[in-house]
C-alpha positions as CSV (number, residue, x, y, z in Angstrom):
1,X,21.5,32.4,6.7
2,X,23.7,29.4,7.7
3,X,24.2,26.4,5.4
4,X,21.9,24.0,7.3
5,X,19.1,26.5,7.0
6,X,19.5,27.5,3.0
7,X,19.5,23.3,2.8
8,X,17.1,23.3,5.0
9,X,14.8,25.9,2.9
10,X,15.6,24.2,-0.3
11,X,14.8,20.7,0.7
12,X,12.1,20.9,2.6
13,X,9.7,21.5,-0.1
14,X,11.1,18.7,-2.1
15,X,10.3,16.7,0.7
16,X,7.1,17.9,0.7
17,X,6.5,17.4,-3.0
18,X,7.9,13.8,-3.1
19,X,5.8,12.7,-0.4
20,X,2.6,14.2,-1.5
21,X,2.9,12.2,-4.9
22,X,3.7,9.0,-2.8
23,X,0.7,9.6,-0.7
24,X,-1.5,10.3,-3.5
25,X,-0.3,7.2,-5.1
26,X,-0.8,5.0,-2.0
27,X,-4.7,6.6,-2.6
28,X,-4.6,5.8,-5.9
29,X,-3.6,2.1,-4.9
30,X,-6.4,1.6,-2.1
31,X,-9.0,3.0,-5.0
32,X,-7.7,0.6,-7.7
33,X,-7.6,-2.4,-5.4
34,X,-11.3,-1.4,-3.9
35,X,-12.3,-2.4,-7.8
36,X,-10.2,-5.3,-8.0
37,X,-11.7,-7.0,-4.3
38,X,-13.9,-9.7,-5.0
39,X,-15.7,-7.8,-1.6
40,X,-16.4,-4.5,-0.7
41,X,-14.4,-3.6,2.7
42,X,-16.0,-0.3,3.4
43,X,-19.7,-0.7,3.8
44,X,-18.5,-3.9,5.9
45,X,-16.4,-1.3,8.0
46,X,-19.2,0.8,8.6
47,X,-21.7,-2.2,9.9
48,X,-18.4,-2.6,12.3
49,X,-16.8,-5.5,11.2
50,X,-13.3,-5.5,12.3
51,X,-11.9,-8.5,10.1
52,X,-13.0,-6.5,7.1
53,X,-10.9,-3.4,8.8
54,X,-7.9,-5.6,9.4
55,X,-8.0,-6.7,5.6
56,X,-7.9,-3.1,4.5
57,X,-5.7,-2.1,6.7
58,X,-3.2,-4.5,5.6
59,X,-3.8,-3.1,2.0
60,X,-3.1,0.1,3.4
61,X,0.3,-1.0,5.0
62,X,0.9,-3.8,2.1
63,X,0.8,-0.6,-0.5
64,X,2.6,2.2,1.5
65,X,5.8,-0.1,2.3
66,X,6.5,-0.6,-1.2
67,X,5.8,2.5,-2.4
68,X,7.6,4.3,0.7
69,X,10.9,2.4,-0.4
70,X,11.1,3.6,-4.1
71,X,10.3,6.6,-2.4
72,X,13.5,6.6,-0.6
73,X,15.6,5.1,-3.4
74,X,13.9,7.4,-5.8
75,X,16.2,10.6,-6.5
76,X,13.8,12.7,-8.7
77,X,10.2,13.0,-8.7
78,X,9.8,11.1,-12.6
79,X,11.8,8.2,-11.1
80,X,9.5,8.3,-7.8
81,X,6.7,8.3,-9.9
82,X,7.8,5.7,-12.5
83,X,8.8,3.4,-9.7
84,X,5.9,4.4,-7.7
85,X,3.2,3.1,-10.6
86,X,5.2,0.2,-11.4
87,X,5.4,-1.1,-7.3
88,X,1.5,-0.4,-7.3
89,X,1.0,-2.1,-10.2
90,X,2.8,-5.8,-9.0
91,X,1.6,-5.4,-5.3
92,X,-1.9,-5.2,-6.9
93,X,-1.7,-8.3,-8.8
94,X,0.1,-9.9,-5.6
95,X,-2.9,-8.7,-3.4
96,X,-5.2,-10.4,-6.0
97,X,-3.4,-13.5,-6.8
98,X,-3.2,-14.2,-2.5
99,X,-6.9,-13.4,-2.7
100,X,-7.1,-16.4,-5.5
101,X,-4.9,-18.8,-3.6
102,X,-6.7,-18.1,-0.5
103,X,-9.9,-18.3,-2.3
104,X,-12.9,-18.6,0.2
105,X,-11.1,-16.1,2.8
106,X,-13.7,-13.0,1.1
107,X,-16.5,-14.4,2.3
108,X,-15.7,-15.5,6.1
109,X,-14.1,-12.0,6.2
110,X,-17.5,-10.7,5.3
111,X,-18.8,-12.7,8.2
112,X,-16.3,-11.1,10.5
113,X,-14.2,-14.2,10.7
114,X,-10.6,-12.5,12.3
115,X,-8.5,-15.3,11.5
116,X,-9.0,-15.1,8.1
117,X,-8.8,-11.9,7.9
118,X,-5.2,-11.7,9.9
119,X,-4.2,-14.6,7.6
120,X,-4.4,-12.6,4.1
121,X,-3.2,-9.3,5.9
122,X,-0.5,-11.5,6.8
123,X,0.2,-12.9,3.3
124,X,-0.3,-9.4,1.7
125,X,2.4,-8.1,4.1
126,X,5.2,-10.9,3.4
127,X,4.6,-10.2,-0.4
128,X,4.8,-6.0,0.5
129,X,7.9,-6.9,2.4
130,X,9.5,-9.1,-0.3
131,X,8.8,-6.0,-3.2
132,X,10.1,-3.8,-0.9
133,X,13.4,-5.6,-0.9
134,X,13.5,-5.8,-4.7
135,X,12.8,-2.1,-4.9
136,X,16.1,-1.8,-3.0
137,X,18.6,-4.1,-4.3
């Protein structure tokens, strides 16, 4: 077997195993932040409202780019994990302190009102992006 392939064979489920533990704590984060919501995005989804998808999918894409960084800065599983919980942890009380400051935004997303809905995804991305950073320095 050449090099690449023996590095290949040894890495790859590594890779696997790192990024199944990301993923199930980017599902872990989505859970935790459907009981912190002051509304409940999912039966809105399913009536069809697309401000209340927009809102979860910026949770979605607020929690993975955080978590996909200490991911990538992460050398062992522990420190993925330990890093993993912690950037969870702030971008959770980010998510809800936006929701406070933008207080009133809840309930015209539950009315299907897009422009609040792209303003917190916005707002919940620039704080994802900002984490991210701090992961990485």
């Amino acid at each position: 077997m050449t090099p690449e392939i023996q590095a290949f064979a040894t890495g790859f489920p590594i890779t696997l195993l790192h990024a199944g533990v990301t993923l199930l704590m980017l599902v872990l984060g989505v859970f935790l932040y459907g009981l912190l919501s002051p509304f409940r995005e999912v039966p809105l989804i399913r009536e069809g409202n697309a401000a209340a998808a927009t809102s979860l999918g910026g949770v979605m894409v607020g929690l993975a780019l955080p978590l996909s960084l200490s991911l990538a800065s992460s050398p062992s599983l522990l420190e993925i994990a330990i890093w993993g919980l912690a950037v969870l942890a702030v971008q959770l009380l980010a998510f809800r302190v936006t929701d406070l400051a933008l207080g009133g935004l809840g309930s015209r997303i539950q009315h299907g009102e897009m422009s609040a809905a792209l303003l917190l995804t916005a707002a919940r991305l620039a704080s994802a992006i900002i984490l991210s950073a701090a992961v990485t320095s």
